[in-house]
C-alpha positions, 0 to 999 in steps of 0.5 A, a space after each residue: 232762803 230769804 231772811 229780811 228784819 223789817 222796822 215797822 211803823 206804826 199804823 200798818 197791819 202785819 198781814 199780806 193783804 187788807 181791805 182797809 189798812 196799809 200792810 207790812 208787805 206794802 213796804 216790799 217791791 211787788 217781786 219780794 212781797 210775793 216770796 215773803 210772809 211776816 214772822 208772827 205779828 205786832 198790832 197796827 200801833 206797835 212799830 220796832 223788830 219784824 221778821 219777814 221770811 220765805 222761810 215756812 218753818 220759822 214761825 214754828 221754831 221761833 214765835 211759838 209761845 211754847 219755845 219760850 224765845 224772849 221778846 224785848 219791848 221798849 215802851 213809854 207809859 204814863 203812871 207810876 212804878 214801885 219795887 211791888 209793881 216790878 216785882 209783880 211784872 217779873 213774877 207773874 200777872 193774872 190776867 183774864 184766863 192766866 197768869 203771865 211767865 216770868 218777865 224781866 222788867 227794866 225802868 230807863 226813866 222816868 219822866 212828867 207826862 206832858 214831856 211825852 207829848 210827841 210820842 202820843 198818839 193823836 187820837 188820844 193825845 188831847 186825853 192824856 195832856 190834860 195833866 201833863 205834870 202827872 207820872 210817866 216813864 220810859 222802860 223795856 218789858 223781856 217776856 218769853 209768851 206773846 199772847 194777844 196784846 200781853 205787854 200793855 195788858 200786863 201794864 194795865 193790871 199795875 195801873 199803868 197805860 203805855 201809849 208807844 210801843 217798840 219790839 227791840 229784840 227776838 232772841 239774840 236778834 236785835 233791831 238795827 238802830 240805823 234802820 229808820 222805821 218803814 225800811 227792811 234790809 236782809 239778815 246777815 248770815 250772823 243774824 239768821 244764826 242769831 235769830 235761830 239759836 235758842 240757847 237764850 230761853 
């Protein structure tokens, strides 16, 4: 079995093939992309820990929201976090149809938003500068569901905005610091154990 993590930039889409976008398969050479599909998926703006596998029995042992397997998002965001903020992240956010499972919320930082500048997206940049002395922070987000853009809806419902994203860990696995985004190396024979022990959830 073929096992790669994959640090995934921004503004690719996690699929095999698109009509229109740059994929997470384009990173491949032609001979590895045709073996391997990716392990569940982040949206096109959100970069950090991607699996890629020929594995077809992964996405059924780990990224099913109903094995609970913990995911660990870095994110920067503008707004402001209190102790009832927190505690409604940990405890469970309604949102339109549900409310979240437990989460683990954890503040790194916080910062004034025009210190950001150079992790913004382009396209809104100009939006969010306009006041750069406002609240912002640095934080990780450990939820155990994935559901469609969870962690920046969960952020929303406490009236926060993140506006950079970066999947840290799955599990026990974690991304590799010195894998620069766009680039993949294969798993150590410890990292497929790692990403396979579910003794975490």
């Amino acid at each position: 079995m073929l096992y790669y993590m994959f640090n995934k930039p921004m503004g690719c889409v996690t699929a095999r093939s698109d009509a229109v976008h740059r994929t997470v398969m384009d990173y491949f050479p032609s001979e590895l992309a045709e073996k391997l599909h990716p392990v569940g998926r982040l949206d096109k703006d959100t970069c950090g820990l991607l699996i890629l596998t020929d594995d077809g029995m992964l996405d059924i042992s780990i990224m099913q929201p109903r094995k609970h397997i913990s995911k660990t998002y870095f994110f920067y965001a503008i707004g402001s976090m209190d102790d009832e903020k927190t505690a409604l992240l940990e405890n469970g956010v309604p949102l339109v149809g549900f409310t979240t499972d437990r989460a683990k919320f954890r503040l790194i930082k916080r910062f004034r938003i025009g210190e950001l500048e150079e992790f913004m997206p382009e396209k809104r940049r100009m939006r969010y500068m306009k006041n750069p002395d406002g609240p912002a922070f640095a934080a990780e987000l450990t939820i155990s569901e994935g559901k469609k853009h969870e962690v920046k809806r969960m952020l929303e419902a406490v009236g926060c905005r993140i506006f950079y994203l970066r999947r840290e860990s799955i599990g026990k696995l974690k991304l590799d610091p010195r894998l620069e985004q766009g680039q993949f190396r294969p798993l150590t024979d410890e990292e497929v154990c790692l990403l396979k022990d579910h003794s975490d959830k």
